[in-house]
C-alpha positions as CSV (number, residue, x, y, z in Angstrom):
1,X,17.5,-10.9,-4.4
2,X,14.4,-8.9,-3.4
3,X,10.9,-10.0,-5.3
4,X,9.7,-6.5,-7.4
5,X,7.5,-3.9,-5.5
6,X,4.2,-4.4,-5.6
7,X,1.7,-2.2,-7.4
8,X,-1.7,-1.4,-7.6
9,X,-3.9,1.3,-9.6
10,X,-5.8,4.2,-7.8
11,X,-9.9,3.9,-8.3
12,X,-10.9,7.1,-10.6
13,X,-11.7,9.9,-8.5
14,X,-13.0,13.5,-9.8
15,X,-9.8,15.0,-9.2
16,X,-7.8,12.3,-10.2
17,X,-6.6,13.8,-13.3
18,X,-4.9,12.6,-16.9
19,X,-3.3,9.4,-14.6
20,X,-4.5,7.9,-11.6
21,X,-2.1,8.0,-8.3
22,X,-0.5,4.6,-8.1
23,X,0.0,2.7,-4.5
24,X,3.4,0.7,-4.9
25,X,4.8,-1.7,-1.9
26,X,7.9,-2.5,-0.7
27,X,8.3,-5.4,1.8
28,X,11.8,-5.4,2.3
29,X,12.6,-1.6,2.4
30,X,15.5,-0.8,5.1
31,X,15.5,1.7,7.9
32,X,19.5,1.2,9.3
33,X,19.4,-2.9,8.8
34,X,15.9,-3.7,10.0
35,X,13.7,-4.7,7.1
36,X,10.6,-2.9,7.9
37,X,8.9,-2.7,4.8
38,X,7.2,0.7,2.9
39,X,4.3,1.7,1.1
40,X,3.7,5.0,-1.1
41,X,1.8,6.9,-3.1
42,X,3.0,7.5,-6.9
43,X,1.3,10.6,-7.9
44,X,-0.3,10.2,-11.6
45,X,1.0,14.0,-11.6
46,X,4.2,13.4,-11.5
47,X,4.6,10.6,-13.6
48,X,2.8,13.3,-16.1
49,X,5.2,15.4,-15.9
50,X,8.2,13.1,-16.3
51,X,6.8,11.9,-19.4
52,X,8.7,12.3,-22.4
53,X,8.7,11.7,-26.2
54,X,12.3,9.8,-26.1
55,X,12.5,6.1,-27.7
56,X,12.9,3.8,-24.6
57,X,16.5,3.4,-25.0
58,X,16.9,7.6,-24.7
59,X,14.5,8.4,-21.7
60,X,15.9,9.4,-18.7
61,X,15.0,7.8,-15.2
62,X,13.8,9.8,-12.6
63,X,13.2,8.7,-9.1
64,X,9.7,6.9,-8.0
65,X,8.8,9.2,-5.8
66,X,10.2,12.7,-5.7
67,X,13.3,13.9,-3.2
68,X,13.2,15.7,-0.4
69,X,10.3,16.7,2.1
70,X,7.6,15.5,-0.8
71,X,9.0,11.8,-0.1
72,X,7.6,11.9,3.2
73,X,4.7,12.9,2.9
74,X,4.1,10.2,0.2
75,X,5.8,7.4,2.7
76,X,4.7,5.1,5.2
77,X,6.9,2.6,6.4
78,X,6.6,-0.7,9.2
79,X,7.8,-0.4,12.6
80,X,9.0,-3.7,12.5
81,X,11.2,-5.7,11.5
82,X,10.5,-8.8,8.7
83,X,6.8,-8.3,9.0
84,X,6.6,-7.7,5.2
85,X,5.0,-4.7,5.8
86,X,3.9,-3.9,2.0
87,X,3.7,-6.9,0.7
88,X,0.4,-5.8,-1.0
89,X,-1.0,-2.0,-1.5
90,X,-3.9,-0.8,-2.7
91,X,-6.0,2.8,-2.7
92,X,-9.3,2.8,-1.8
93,X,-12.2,5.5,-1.9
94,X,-14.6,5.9,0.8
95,X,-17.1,8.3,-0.3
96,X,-14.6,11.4,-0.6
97,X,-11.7,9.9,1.6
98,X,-9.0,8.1,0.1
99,X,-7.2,5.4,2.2
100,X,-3.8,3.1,1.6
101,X,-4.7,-0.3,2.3
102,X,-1.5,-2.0,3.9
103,X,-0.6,-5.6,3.8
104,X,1.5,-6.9,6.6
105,X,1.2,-10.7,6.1
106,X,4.4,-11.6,8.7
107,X,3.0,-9.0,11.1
108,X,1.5,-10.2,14.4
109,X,-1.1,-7.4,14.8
110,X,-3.8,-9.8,16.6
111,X,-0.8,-11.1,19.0
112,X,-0.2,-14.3,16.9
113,X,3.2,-14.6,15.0
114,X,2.7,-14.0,11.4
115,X,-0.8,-14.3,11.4
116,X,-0.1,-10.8,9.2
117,X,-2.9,-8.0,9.4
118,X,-4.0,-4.7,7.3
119,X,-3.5,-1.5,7.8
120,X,-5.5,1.5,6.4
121,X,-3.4,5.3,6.0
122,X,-5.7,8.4,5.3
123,X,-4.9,10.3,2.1
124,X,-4.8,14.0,2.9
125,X,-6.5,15.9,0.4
126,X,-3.2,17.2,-1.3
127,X,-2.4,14.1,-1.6
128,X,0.4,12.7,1.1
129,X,-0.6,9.8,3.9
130,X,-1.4,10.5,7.7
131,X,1.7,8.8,9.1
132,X,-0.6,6.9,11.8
133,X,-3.5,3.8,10.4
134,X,-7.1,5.0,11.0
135,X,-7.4,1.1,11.6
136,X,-5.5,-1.9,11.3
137,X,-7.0,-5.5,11.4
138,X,-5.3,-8.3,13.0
139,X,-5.2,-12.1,12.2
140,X,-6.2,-15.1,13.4
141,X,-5.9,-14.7,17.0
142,X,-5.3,-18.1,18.1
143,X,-3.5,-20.0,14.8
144,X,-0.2,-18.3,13.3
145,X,1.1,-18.0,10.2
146,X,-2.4,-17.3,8.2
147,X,-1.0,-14.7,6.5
148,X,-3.7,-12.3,6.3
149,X,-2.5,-9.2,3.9
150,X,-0.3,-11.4,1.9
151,X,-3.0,-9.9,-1.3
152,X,-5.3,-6.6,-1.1
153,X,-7.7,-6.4,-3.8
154,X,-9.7,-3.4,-4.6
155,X,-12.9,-2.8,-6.4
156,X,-16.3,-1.4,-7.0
157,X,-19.8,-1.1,-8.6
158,X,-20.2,1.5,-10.8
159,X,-23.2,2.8,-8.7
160,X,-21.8,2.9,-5.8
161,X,-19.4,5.5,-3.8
162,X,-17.4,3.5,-1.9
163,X,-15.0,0.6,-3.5
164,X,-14.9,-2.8,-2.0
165,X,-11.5,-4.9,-0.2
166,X,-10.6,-8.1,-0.6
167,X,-7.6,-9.4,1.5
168,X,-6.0,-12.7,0.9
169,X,-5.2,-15.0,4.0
170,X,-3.6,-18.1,1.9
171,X,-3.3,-20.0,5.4
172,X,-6.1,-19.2,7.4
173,X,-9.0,-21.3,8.7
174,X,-11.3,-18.5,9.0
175,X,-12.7,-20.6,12.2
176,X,-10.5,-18.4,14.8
177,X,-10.8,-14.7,13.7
């Protein structure tokens, strides 16, 4: 059985509305057999306009991200296969860009097995992801399996425009980045 998505809250932006987007990982999301692992973007829009005043037992269930040619927009998946490619997610602001931060902790990005990596996706202002990284940060380069995107972080000051990343690396040395 597959562990539960993973899911992390949007910082507040200006045009964020009622509910904050949500970024929500799936490591173990199929294309044909392969594995490959996904990542979206849950707009706080349409959660808002799902919501309903039925007790829990009544309310209906819609899908997490909506059909058709809005799902991929809101998609990026891995290209490979087990490389847990959205294992952890998280939205960060940049000034008045929006990125999807992308952990791939099986991935081998710095050309060491599973020394995992991070990839950032632009937000397009209407919301949906640039299907290619703006940049994407490798391991260790000469140790594998340190794991690095295995846990994204996000956060920031409250004077500051820009938020701050933290990525775990539960097995790295942090002598041979």
């Amino acid at each position: 059985r597959s562990p539960p998505p993973r899911i992390s809250r949007a910082p507040e932006t200006s045009s964020a509305g009622p509910l904050r987007d949500i970024a929500v990982g799936g490591p173990n999301y199929l294309v044909g057999e392969a594995a490959v692992g996904a990542a979206w973007i849950l707009l706080g829009s349409y959660v808002v306009s799902h919501l309903t005043d039925a007790s829990e037992a009544d309310a209906p269930v819609f899908p997490l991200i909506p059909q058709g040619e809005t799902a991929r927009t809101l998609q990026v998946h891995g290209l490979r296969h087990r490389e847990d490619f959205g294992r952890a997610v998280g939205l960060v602001r940049v000034g008045a860009e929006r990125l999807l931060a992308v952990g791939a902790p099986l991935g081998d990005y710095a050309g060491t097995g599973q020394s995992g990596g991070v990839l950032f996706y632009s937000v397009s202002a209407s919301g949906g992801l640039v299907p290619k990284p703006v940049a994407v940060f490798g391991g260790e380069t000469l140790r594998p399996g340190s794991l690095v995107g295995q846990t994204i972080a996000v956060g920031s000051a409250a004077v500051e425009e820009r938020d701050h990343v933290v990525v775990g690396a539960p097995n790295s040395s942090a002598l041979n980045i």
